[in-house]
C-alpha positions as a LaTeX table, in Angstrom:
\begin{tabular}{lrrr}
\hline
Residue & $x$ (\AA) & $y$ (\AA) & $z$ (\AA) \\
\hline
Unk1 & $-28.88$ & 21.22 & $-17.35$ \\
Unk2 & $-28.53$ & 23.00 & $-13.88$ \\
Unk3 & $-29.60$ & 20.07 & $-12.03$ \\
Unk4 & $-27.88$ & 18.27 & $-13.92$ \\
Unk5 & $-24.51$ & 19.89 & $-12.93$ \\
Unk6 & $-25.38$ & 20.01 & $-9.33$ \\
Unk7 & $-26.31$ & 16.22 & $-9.02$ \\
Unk8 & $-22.73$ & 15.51 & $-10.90$ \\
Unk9 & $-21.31$ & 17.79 & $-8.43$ \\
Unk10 & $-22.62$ & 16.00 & $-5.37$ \\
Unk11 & $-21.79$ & 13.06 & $-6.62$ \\
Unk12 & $-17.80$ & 14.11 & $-6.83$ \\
Unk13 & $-18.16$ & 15.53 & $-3.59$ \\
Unk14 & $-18.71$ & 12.34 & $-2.36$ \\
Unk15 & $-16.16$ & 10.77 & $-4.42$ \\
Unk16 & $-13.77$ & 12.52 & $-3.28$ \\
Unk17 & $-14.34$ & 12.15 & 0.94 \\
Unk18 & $-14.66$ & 8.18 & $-0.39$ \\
Unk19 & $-11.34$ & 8.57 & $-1.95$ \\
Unk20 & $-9.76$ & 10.41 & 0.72 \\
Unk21 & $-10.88$ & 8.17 & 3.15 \\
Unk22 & $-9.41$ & 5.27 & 1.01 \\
Unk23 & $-6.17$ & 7.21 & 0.54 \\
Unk24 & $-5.72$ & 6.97 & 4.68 \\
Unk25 & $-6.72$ & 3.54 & 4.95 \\
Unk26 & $-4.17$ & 2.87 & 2.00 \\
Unk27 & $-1.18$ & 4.70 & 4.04 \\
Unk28 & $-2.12$ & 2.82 & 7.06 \\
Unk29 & $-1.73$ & $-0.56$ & 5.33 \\
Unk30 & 1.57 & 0.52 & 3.85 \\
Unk31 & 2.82 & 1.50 & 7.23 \\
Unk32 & 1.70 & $-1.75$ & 8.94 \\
Unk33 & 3.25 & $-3.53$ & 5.77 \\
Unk34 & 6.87 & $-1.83$ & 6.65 \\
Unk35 & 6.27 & $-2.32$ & 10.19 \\
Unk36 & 5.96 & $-5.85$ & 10.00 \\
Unk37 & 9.00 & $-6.49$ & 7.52 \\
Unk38 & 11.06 & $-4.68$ & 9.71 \\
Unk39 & 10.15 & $-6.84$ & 12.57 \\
Unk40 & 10.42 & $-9.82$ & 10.75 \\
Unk41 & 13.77 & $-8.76$ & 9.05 \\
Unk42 & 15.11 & $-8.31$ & 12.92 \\
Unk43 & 13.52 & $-11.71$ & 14.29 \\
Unk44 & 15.36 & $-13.60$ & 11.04 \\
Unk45 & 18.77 & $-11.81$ & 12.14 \\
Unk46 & 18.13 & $-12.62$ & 15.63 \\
Unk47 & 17.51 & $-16.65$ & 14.24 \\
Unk48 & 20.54 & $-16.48$ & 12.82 \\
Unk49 & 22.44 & $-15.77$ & 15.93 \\
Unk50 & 20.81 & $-17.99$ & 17.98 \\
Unk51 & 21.67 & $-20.64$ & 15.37 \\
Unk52 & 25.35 & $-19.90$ & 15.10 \\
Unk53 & 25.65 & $-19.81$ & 19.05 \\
Unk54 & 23.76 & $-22.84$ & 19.28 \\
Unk55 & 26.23 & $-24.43$ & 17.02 \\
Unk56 & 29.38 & $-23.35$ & 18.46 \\
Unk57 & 27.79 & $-24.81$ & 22.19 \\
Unk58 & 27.23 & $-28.01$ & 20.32 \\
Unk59 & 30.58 & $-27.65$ & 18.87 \\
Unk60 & 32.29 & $-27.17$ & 22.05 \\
Unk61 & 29.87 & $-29.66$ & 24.30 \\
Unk62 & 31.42 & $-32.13$ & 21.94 \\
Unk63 & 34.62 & $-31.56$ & 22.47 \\
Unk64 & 33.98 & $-31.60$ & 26.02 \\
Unk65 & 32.71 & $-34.98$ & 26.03 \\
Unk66 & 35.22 & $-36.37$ & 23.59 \\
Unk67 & 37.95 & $-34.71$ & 26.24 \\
Unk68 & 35.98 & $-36.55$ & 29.03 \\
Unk69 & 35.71 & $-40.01$ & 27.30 \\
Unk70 & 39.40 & $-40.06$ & 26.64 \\
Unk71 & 40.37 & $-39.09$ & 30.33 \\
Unk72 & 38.40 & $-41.78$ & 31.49 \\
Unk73 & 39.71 & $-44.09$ & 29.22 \\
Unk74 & 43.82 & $-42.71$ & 30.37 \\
Unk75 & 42.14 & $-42.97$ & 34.14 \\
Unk76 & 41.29 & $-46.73$ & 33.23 \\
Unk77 & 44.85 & $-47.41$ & 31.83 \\
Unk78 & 46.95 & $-46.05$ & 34.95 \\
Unk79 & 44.00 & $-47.07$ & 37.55 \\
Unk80 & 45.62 & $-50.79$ & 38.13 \\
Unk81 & 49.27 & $-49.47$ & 38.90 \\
Unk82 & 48.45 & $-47.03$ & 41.16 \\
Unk83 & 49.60 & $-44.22$ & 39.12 \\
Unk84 & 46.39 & $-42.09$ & 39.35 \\
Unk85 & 46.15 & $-39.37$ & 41.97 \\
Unk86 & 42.41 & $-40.38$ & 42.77 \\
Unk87 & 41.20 & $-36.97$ & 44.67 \\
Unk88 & 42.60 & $-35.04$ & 42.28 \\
Unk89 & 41.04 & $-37.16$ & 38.94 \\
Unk90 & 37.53 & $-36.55$ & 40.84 \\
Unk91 & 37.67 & $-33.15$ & 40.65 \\
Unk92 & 38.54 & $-33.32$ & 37.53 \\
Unk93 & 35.94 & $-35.59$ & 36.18 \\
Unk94 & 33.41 & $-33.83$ & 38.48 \\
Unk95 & 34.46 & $-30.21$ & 36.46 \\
Unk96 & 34.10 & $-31.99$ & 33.52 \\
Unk97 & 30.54 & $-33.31$ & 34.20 \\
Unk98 & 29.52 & $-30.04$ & 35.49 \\
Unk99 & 31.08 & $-28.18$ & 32.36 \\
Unk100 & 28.91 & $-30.52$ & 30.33 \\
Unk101 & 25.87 & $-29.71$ & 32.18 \\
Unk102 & 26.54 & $-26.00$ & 31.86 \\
Unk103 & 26.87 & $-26.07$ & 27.77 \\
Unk104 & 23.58 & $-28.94$ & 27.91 \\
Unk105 & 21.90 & $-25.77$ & 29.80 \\
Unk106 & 22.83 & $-23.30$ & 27.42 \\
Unk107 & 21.75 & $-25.41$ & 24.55 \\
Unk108 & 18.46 & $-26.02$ & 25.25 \\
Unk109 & 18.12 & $-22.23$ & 26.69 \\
Unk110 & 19.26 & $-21.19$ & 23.11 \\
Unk111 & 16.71 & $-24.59$ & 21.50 \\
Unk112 & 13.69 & $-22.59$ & 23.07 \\
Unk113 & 14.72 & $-19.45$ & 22.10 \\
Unk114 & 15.08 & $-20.28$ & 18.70 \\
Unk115 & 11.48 & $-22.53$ & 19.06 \\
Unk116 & 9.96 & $-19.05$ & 19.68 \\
Unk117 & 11.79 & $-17.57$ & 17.54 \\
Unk118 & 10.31 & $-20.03$ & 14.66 \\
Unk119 & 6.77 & $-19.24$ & 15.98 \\
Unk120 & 6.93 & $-15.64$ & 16.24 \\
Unk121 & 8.62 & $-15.68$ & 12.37 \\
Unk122 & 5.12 & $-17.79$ & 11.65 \\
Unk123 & 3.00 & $-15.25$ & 13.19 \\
Unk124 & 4.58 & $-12.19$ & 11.12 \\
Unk125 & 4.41 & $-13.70$ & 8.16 \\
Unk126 & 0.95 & $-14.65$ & 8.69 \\
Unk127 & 0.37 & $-10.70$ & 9.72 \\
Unk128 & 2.58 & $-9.59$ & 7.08 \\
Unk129 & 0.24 & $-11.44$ & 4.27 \\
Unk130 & $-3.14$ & $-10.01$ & 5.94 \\
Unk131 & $-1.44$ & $-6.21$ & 5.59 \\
Unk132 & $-1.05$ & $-7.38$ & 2.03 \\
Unk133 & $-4.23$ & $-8.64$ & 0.54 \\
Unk134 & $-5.78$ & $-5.45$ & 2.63 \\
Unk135 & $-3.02$ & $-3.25$ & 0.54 \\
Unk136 & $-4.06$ & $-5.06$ & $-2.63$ \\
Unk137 & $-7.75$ & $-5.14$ & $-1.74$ \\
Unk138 & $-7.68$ & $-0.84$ & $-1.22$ \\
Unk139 & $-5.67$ & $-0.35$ & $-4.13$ \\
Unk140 & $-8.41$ & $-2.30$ & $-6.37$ \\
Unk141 & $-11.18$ & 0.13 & $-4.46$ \\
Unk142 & $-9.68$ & 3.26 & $-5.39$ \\
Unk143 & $-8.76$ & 2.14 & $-8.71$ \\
Unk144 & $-12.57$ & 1.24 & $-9.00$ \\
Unk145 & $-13.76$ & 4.27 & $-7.46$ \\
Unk146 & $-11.57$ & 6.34 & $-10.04$ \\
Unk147 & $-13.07$ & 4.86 & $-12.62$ \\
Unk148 & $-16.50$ & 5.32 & $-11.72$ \\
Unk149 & $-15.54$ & 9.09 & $-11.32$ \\
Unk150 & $-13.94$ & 9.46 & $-14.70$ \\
Unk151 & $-17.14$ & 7.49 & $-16.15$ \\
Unk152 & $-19.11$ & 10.19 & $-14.58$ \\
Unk153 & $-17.28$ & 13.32 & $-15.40$ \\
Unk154 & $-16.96$ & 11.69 & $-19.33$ \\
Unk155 & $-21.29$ & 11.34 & $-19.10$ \\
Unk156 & $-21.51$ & 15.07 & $-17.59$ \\
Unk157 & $-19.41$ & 16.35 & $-20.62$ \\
Unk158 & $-21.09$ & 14.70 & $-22.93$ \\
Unk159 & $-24.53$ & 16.15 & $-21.75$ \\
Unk160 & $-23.02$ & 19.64 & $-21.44$ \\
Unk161 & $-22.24$ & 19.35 & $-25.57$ \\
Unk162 & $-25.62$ & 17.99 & $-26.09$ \\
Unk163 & $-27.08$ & 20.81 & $-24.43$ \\
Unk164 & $-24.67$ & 23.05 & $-26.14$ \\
Unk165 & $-25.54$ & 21.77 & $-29.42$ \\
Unk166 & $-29.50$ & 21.88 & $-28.42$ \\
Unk167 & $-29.08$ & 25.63 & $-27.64$ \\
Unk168 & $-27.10$ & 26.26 & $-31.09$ \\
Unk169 & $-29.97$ & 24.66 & $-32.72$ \\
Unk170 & $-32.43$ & 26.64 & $-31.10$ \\
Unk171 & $-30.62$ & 29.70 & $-32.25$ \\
Unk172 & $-30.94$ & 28.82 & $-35.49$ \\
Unk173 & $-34.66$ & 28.47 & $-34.96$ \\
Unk174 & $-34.84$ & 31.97 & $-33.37$ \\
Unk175 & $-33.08$ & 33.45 & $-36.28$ \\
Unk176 & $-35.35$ & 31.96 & $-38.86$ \\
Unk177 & $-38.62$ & 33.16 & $-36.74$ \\
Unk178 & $-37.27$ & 36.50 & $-36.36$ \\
Unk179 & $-36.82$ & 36.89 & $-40.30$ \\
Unk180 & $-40.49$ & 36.64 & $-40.58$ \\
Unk181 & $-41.75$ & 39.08 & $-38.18$ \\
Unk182 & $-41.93$ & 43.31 & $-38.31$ \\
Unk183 & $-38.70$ & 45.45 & $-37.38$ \\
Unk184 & $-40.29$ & 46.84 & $-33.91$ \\
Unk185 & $-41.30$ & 43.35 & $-33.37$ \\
Unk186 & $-37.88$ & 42.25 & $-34.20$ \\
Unk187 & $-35.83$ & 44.41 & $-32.14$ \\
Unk188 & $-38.29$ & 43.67 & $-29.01$ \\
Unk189 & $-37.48$ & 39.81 & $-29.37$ \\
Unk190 & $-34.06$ & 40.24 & $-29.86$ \\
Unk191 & $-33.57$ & 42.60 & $-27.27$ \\
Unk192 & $-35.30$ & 39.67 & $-24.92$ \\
Unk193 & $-33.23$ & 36.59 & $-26.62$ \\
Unk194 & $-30.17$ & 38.75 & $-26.41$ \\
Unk195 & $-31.00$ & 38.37 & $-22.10$ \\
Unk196 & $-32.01$ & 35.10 & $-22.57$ \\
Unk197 & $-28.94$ & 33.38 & $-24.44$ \\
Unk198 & $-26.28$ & 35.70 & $-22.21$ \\
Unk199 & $-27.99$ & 34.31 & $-19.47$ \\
Unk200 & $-27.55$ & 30.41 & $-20.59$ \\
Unk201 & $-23.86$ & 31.02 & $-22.00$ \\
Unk202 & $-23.02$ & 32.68 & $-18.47$ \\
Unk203 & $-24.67$ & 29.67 & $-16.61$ \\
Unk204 & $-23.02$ & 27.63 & $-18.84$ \\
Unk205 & $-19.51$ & 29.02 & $-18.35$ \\
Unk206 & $-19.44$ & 28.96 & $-14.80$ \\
Unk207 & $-20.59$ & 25.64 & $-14.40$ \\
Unk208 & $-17.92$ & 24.12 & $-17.18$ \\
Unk209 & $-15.29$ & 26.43 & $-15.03$ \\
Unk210 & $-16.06$ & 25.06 & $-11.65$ \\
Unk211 & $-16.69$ & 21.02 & $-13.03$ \\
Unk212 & $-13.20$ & 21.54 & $-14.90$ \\
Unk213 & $-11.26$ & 23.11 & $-11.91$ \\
Unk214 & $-12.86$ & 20.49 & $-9.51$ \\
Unk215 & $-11.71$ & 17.70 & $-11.75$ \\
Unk216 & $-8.16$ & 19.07 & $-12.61$ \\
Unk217 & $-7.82$ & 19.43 & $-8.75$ \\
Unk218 & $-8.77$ & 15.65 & $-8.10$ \\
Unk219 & $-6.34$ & 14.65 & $-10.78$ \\
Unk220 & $-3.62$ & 16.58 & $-9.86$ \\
Unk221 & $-4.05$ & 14.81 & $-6.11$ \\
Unk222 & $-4.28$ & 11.51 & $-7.40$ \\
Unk223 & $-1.37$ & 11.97 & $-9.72$ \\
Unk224 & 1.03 & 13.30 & $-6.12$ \\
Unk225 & $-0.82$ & 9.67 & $-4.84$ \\
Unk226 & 0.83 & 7.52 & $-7.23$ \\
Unk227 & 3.78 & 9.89 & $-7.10$ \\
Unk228 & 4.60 & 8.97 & $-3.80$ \\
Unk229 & 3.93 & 5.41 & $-4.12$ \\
Unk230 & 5.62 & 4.64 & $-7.21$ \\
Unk231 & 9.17 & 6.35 & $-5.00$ \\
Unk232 & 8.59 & 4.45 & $-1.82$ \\
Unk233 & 10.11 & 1.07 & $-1.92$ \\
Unk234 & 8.42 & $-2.26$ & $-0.67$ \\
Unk235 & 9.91 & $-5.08$ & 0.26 \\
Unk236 & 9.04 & $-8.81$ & $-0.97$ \\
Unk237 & 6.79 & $-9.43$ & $-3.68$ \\
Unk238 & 3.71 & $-7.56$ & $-2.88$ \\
Unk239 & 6.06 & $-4.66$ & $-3.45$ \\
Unk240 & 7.16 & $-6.26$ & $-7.55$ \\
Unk241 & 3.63 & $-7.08$ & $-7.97$ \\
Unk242 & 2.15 & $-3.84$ & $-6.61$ \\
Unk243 & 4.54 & $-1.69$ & $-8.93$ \\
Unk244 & 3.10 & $-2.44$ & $-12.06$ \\
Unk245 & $-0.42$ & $-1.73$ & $-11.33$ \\
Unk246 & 0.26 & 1.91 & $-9.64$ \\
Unk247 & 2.38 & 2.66 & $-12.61$ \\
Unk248 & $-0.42$ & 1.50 & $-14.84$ \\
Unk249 & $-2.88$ & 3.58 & $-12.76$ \\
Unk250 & $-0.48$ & 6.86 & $-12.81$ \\
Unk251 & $-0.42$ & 7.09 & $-16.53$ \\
Unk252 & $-3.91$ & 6.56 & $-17.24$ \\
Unk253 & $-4.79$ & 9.35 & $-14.58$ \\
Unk254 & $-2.06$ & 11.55 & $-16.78$ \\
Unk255 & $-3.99$ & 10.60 & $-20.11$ \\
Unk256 & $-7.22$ & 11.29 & $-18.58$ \\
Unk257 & $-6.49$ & 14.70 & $-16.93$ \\
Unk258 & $-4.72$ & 15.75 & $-20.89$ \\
Unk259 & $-7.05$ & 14.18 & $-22.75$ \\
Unk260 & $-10.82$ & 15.07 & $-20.99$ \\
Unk261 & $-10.19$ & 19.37 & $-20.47$ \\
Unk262 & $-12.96$ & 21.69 & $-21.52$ \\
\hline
\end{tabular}
């Protein structure tokens, strides 16, 4: 029964620098999940200013060559009765060209920038999916690993009532063999029993103290785990999808640390 114990007690030692371990790389993968929804959040505001700019320089580069079209037409009309001032037309046909030049600049200055734009959008998204299959993928660890745990600590009761049950039948046994034998012989044995059963019931004691406080301890952590992640909000779907499960995962950890005490 002792070795017993101590082997179940290794093993949630280890469990729990597994789970802590799992717990980090969990917050890290959250972190990196907000990171990179922020950043995408700010390069799809940023898109849609360089698409609204974009479309007022279209806007206006239009105009400006409708403006220039119909001065050239007006400089065709009055050309053959020597109306037109010619130096003066030039220039202005010359600002006009070079005001159309200008906004053609500006519009493919703004066409590249929203290009890279498009491609950096790609490559968060990309990044922002790889955060969330690793989220999902640690979750589904530590839910495993919990189980395993509980499946343990449910095994290690269970053998600490067999062995309680084995030592009530042995008592039995004693007290049947010590009706058959003389009174000095009879107070000698019980005087030695009496050691040997305080002995096992302290052993006993301690051990179902130390399991249960270890246990309640590593429930109570889990449950501020789930805590925390059932208040902090995700964005997208990962975060709807995510929900459920932790919220399925909190309760059963609150069912199992009611329902399993000593």
């Amino acid at each position: 029964m002792r070795a017993r114990l101590q082997e179940c007690e290794r093993l949630l030692s280890a469990r729990s620098v597994e789970l802590d371990g799992l717990r980090k790389s969990e917050a890290n993968a959250q972190a990196q999940l907000l990171a990179v929804q922020h950043e995408r959040s700010e390069a799809q505001a940023r898109l849609k200013v360089i698409a609204r700019e974009k479309d007022v320089l279209d806007s206006q580069l239009k105009q400006v060559r409708k403006d220039l079209h119909m001065k050239e037409i007006y400089l065709k009309q009055l050309g053959p009765h020597g109306i037109v001032n010619s130096a003066n037309d030039e220039n202005t046909i010359k600002s006009l060209h070079d005001r159309i030049d200008a906004l053609q600049n500006q519009v493919g200055v703004l066409t590249n920038e929203r290009d890279q734009m498009h491609h950096n959008t790609a490559e968060l998204s990309r990044h922002y999916e790889t955060c969330r299959l690793e989220f999902v993928n640690t979750r589904d660890r530590i839910q495993g690993e919990l189980s395993e745990a509980v499946m343990a600590r449910d095994a290690a009761l269970m053998r600490v009532k067999e062995l309680e049950n084995d030592v009530s039948v042995l008592r039995k046994e004693l007290c049947q063999q010590q009706s058959t034998v003389p009174v000095a012989e009879e107070v000698q044995d019980m005087s030695v029993v009496s050691y040997t059963e305080e002995d096992v019931r302290r052993k006993m004691e301690e051990a179902k103290r130390v399991l249960d406080a270890e246990w309640q301890r590593k429930f109570d952590e889990e449950g501020k785990v789930v805590d925390s992640m059932m208040k902090e909000k995700v964005i997208g779907d990962s975060g709807s999808k995510i929900r459920p499960c932790l919220h399925f995962l909190y309760l059963r950890i609150k069912k199992s640390s009611k329902g399993n005490r000593w």
